[in-house]
C-alpha positions in Angstrom: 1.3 9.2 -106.4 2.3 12.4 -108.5 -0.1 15.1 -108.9 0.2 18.4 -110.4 -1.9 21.3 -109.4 -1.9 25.0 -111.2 -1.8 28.0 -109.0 -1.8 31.6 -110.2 0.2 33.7 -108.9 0.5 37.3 -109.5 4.4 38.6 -109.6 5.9 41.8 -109.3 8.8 42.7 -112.3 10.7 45.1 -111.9 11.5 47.4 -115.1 15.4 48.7 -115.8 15.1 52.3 -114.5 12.9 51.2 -111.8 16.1 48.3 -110.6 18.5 51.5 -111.2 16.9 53.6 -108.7 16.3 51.4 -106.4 20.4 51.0 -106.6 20.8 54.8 -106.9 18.5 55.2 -103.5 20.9 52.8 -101.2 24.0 54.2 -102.0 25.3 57.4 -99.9 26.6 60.5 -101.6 30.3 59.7 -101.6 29.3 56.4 -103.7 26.2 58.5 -105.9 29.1 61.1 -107.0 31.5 58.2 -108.7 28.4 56.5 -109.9 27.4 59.7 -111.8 30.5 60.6 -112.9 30.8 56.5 -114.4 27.7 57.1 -116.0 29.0 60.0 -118.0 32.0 58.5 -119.3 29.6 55.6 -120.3 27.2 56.8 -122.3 27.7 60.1 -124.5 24.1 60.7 -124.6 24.1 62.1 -120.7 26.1 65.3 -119.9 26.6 67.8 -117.8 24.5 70.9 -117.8 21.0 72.5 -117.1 18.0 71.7 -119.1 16.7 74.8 -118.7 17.8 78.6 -116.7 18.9 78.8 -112.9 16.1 81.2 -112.3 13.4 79.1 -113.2 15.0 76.0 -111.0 13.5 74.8 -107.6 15.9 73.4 -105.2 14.6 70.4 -105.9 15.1 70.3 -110.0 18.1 68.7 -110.8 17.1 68.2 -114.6 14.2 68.9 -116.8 11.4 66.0 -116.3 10.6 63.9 -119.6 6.8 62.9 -119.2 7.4 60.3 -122.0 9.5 58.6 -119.8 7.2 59.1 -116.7 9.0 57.2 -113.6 8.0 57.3 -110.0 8.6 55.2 -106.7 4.5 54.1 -107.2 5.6 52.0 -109.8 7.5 50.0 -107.2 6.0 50.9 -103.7 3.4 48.5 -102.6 1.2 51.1 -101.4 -0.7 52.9 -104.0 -1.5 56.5 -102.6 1.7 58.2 -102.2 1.7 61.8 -101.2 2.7 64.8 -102.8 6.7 65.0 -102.4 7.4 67.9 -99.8 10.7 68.5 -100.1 11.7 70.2 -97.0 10.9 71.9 -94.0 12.7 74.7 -95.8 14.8 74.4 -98.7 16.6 77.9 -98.4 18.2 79.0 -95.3 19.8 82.5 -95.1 22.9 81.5 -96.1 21.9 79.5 -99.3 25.7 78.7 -100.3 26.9 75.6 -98.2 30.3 73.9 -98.5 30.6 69.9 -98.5 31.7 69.4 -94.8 33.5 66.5 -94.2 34.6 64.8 -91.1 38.5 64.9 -92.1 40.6 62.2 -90.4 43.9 62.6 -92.5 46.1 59.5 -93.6 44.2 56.8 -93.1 45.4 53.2 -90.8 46.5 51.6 -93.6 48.6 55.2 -95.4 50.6 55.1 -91.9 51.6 51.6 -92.5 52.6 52.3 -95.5 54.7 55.1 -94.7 56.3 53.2 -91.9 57.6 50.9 -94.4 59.3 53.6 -96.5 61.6 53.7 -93.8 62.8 50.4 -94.2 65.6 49.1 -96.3 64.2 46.2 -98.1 64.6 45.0 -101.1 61.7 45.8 -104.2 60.8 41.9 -103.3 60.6 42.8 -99.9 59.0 45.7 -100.2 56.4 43.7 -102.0 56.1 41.3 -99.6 55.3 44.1 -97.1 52.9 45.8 -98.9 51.0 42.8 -99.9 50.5 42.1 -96.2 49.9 45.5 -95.3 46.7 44.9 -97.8 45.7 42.2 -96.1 45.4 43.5 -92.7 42.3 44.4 -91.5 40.6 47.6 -90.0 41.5 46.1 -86.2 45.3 45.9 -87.3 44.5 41.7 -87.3 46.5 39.5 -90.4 43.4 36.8 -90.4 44.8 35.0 -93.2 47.7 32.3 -92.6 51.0 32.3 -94.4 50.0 29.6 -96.4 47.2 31.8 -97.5 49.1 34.2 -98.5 51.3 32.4 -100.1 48.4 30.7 -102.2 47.3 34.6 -103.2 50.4 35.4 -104.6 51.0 32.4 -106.2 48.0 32.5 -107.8 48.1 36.4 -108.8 51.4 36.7 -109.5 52.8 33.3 -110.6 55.5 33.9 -107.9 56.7 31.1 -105.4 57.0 32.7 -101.9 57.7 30.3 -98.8 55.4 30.7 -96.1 58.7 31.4 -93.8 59.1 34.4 -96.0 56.0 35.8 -95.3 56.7 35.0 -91.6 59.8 37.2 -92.0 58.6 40.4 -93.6 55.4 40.3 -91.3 58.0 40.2 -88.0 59.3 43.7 -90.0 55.5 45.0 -89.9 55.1 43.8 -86.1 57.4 46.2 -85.0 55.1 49.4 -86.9 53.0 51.5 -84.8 50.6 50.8 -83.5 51.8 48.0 -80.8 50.0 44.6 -81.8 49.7 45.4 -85.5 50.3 42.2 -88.2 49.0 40.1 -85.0 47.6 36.9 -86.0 45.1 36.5 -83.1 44.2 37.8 -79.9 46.9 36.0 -78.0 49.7 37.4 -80.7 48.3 40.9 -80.3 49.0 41.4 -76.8 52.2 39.6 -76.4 53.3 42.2 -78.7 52.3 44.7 -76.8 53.6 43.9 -73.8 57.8 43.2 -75.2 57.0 46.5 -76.0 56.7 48.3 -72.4 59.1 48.8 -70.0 60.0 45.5 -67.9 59.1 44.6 -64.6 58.2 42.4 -62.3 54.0 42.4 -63.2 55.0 42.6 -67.2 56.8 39.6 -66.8 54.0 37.8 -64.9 51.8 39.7 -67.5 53.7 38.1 -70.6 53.5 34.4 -68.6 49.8 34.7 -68.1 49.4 35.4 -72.0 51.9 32.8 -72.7 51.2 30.6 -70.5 47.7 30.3 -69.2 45.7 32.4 -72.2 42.5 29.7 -71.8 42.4 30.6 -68.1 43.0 34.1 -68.3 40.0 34.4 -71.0 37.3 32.7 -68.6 38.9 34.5 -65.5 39.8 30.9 -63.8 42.4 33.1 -61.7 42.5 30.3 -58.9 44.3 28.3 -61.9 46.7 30.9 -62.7 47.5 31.3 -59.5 48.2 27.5 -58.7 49.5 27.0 -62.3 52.2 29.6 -62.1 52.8 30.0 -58.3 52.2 33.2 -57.3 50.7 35.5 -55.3 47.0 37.1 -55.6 48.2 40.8 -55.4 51.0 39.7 -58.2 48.3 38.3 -59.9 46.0 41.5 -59.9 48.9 43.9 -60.9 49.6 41.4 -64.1 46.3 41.9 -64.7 46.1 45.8 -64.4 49.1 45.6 -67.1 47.3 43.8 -69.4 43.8 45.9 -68.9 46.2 48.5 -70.4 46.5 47.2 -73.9 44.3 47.3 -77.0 42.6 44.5 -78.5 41.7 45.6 -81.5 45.1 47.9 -82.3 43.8 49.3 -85.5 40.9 51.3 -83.6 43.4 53.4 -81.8 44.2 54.7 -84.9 41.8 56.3 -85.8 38.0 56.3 -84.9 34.8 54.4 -85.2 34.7 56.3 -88.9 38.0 55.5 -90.3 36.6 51.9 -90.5 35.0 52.4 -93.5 36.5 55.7 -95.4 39.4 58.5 -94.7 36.4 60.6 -94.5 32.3 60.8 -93.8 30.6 63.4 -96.2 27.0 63.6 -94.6 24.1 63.3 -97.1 22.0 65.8 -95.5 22.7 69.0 -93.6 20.5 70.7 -90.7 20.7 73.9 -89.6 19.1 75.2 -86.8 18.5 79.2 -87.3 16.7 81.0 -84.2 14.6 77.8 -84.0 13.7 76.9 -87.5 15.2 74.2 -89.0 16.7 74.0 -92.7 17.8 70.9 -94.5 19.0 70.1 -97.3 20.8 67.7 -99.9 25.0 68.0 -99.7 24.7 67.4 -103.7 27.4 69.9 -104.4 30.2 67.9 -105.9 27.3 66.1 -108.1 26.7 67.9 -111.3 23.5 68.8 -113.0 22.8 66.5 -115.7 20.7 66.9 -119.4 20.3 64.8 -122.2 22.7 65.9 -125.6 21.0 67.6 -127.7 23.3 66.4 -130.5 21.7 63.1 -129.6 18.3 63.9 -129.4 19.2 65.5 -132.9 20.6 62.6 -134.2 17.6 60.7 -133.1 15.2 63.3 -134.6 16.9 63.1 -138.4 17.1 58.8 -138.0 13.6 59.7 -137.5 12.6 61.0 -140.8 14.7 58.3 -142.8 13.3 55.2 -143.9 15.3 52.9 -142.2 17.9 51.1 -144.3 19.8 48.1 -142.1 22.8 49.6 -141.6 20.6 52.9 -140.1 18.0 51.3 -138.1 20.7 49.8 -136.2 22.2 53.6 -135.6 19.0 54.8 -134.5 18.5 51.9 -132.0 22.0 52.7 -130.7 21.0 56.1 -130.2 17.4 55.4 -128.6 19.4 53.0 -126.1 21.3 55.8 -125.0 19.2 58.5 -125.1 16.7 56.4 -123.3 19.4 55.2 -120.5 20.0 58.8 -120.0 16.4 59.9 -119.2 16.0 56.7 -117.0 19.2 57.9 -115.3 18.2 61.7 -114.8 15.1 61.0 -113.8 16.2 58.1 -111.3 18.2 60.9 -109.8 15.8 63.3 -109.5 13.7 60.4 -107.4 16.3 59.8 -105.3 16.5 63.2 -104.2 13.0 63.8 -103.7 12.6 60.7 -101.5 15.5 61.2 -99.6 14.1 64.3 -98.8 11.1 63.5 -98.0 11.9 60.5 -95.7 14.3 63.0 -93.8 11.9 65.5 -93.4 9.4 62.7 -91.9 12.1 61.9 -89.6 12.6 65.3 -88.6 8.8 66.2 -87.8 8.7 63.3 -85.5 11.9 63.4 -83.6 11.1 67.8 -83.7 12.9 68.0 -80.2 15.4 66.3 -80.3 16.8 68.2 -83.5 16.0 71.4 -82.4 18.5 70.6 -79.0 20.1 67.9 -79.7 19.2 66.5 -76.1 19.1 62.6 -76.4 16.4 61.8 -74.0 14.3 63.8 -76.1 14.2 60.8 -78.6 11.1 59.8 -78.9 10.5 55.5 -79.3 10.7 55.7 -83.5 10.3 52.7 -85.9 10.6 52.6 -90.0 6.9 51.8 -89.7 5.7 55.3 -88.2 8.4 57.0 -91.0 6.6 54.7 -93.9 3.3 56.1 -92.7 3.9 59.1 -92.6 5.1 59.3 -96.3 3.6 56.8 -97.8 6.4 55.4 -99.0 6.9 51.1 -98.2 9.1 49.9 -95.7 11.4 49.0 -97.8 12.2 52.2 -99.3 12.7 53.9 -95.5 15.1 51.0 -94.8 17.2 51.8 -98.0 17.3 55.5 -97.4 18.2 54.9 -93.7 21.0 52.6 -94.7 24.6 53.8 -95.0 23.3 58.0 -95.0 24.5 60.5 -92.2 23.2 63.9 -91.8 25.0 66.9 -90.1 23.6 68.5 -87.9 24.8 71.5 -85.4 25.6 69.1 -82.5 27.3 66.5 -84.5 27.4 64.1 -87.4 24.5 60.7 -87.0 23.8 58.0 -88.8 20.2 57.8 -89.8 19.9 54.5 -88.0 20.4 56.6 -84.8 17.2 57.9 -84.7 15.5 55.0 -84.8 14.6 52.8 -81.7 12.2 50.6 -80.6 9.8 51.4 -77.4 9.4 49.8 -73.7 6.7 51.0 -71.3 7.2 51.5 -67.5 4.7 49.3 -65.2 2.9 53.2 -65.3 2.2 52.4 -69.2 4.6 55.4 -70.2 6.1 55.2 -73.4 9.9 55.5 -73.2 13.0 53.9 -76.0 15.2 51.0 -75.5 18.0 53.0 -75.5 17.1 55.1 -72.4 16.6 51.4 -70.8 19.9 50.3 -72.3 21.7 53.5 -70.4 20.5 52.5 -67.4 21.5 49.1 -67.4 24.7 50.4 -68.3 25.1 52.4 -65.5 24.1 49.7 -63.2 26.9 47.6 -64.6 29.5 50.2 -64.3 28.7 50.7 -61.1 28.4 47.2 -59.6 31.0 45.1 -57.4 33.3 43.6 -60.1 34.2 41.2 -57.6 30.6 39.8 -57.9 28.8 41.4 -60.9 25.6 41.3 -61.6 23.6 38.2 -63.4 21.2 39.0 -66.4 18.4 37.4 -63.7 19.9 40.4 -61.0 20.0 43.0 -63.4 16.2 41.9 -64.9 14.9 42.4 -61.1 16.4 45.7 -60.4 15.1 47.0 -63.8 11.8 45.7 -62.6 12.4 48.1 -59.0 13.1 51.4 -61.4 10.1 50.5 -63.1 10.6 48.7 -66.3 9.7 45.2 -66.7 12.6 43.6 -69.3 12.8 39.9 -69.2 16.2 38.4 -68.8 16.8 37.2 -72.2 16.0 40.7 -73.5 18.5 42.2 -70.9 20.9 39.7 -72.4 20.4 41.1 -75.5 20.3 44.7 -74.5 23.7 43.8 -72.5 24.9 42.3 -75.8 24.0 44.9 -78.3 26.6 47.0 -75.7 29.1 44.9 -76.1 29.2 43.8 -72.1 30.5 40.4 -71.2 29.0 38.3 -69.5 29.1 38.6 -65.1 31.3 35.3 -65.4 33.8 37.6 -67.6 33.3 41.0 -66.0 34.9 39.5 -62.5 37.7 41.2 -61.3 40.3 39.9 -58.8 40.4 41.1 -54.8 
């Protein structure tokens, strides 16, 4: 039988400019620079400028408050009793002028595939061809999607019929680009292409039949099998195998590093200087501009104001409140963005003091978004969304906020040390171990346990995983 039962419930909504800085507070400073300048070409009510004189300005005013339009991160933290915003350890170092410093990487992996292609003597079809493919290959130098995909895309974006052979033939073109392996459609692909490319010999030719020929068995190190299967010897075998060892895997790393994958170039949102001891941070906000509200605007609204409101004006005036309105929210959604990032950095700082003052990694201390949200205030969420996608400089290198935090473990003394400390060791247990017969998970669990820390073998497995270690099945090496 149907019944129906009421339940109350209470519901959190969010309001406009509180959804807008929650958006504003994920996005790093590369992102927050197009998103103001978007907002300006938007909406004629926000421009650029000073509210009031750069004397009177704290570092961290970046436009005059509007207490009508009162906006805070209370109105959407679930904790009520937020603390005063301290801004920063110290907000002015000795040198107050600081240049953006990014980490410059030049062209980027898919720029020198491009230029690689100017070099070739196709036809504008062709060329199109090439550069649609070049598009689709991703940061490892991989083409995931088929020629029949391909073929679908253009078809569909271009109305143009183009024969999966086709695409078959101008990716053979990109194939031969640097780097070796690039336009490779898998794993197998990649490597064969790598090895036509060295100089031949006896072990690349055994290389290229392993690849070829026995792939499955060279992935789950079944060497007995490649031995029977193509009938050789074991120290033939082994060399094959150093050859292959030798190539790259993912071809599109070796172009640049782990930072290309995302952009040409990292601009860090915070920057940490360490002068005789004392630390100064601060925002890199130097290629976003102040902003105000127009005053033409604001006197626009001011004489809609003292009209009596015909049709044709009462809709002028709410055209103008909208945008004057968005352009508080806006300002003001900024200016909380920069006094919570600030403040969650400085939290971090305080409690990892040490470590920023000597960059000395074992002098992390075991650091979770919980200890950060209590010591601001501020929810866990919010300390997630700061933490996400920022970097800050620092004078021993550029981080990601992420690095900072780790979970703890206790020795069988009870003394508090991180996960990553425990995941260093059992690195260096596996890079030290027989590769004829590496360790087990169960193995490396017991001589954790001898050092003094007691990790289960499922959380080694994960520890191993998280560092990107095979299994002991696939880390066994050949006599």
């Amino acid at each position: 039988m149907l019944t129906q039962h009421l339940h109350q419930k209470t519901l959190q909504k969010l309001s406009p400019q509180q959804i807008q800085f929650i958006k504003l507070l994920e996005v790093p400073s590369v992102e927050l620079e197009e998103r103001v300048k978007k907002e300006l070409e938007e909406n004629p009510a926000l421009e650029e400028g000073r509210e009031i004189e750069e004397n009177d300005l704290h570092t961290e005013d970046f436009s005059e408050k509007n207490e009508d339009e009162d906006f805070s991160i209370e109105d959407y933290d679930s904790d009520d009793d937020i603390p005063d915003y301290k801004l920063s350890i110290n907000n002015h170092s000795a040198d107050s002028e600081q240049n953006n410093i990014p980490v410059s990487l030049g062209v980027s992996f898919h720029e020198h595939l491009i230029d690689q292609l100017r070099l070739q003597n196709l036809s504008s079809e062709d060329r199109f061809l090439a550069e649609y493919i070049i598009g689709n290959i991703d940061d490892e130098g991989y083409l995931k999607r088929t020629p029949e995909d391909v073929s679908d895309d253009i078809l569909f974006q271009t109305s143009k019929q183009i024969e999966p052979e086709k695409i078959i033939e101008i990716l053979e073109i990109i194939q031969e680009f640097d780097p070796a392996g690039v336009g490779a459609r898998n794993l197998q692909e990649c490597l064969l292409l790598q090895l036509k490319r060295k100089n031949e010999n006896e072990f690349v030719d055994v290389a290229e039949k392993v690849i070829t020929e026995c792939f499955d068995e060279f992935s789950k190190k079944h060497y007995d099998k490649i031995l029977k299967k193509l009938n050789i010897d074991e120290e033939t075998l082994k060399k094959a195998i150093a050859e292959i060892t030798k190539l790259n895997p993912k071809p599109g790393n070796a172009w640049g590093n782990i930072w290309e994958k995302n952009m040409a170039e990292i601009t860090p949102d915070f920057i940490l200087e360490n002068v005789d001891g004392e630390l100064f941070l601060h925002l890199n906000n130097d290629n976003i501009p102040d902003l105000r509200v127009s005053k033409m605007y604001s006197s626009m609204m001011q004489k809609y104001a003292n009209k009596n409101e015909s049709g044709q004006t009462k809709e002028a005036a709410q055209f103008v409140k909208q945008k004057l309105d968005s352009a508080k929210w806006f300002i003001d959604a900024i200016k909380q963005r920069q006094m919570t990032l600030l403040t969650t950095m400085n939290a971090i700082i305080q409690f990892q003091k040490e470590y920023f003052l000597t960059g000395d990694d074992s002098l992390l201390k075991p650091m979770i978004m919980k200890d950060i949200a209590t010591a601001t205030g501020y929810d866990i969420s919010t300390i997630s969304r700061v933490s996400n996608s920022k970097y800050i400089e620092t004078d021993f290198g550029i981080f990601p906020l992420k690095h900072f935090f780790t979970e703890a473990a206790q020795t069988n003394n009870g003394e508090e040390i991180t996960t990553r400390e425990i995941k260093n060791i059992l690195a260096e247990q596996i890079a030290n171990e027989n590769k004829q017969r590496p360790f087990t998970d169960d193995e490396l669990s017991e001589m954790l346990k001898k050092k003094g820390f007691t990790v289960a073998r499922r959380t080694v497995a994960k520890y191993r995983e998280q560092l990107n270690i095979p299994v002991a099945r696939l880390r066994k090496e050949i006599n």
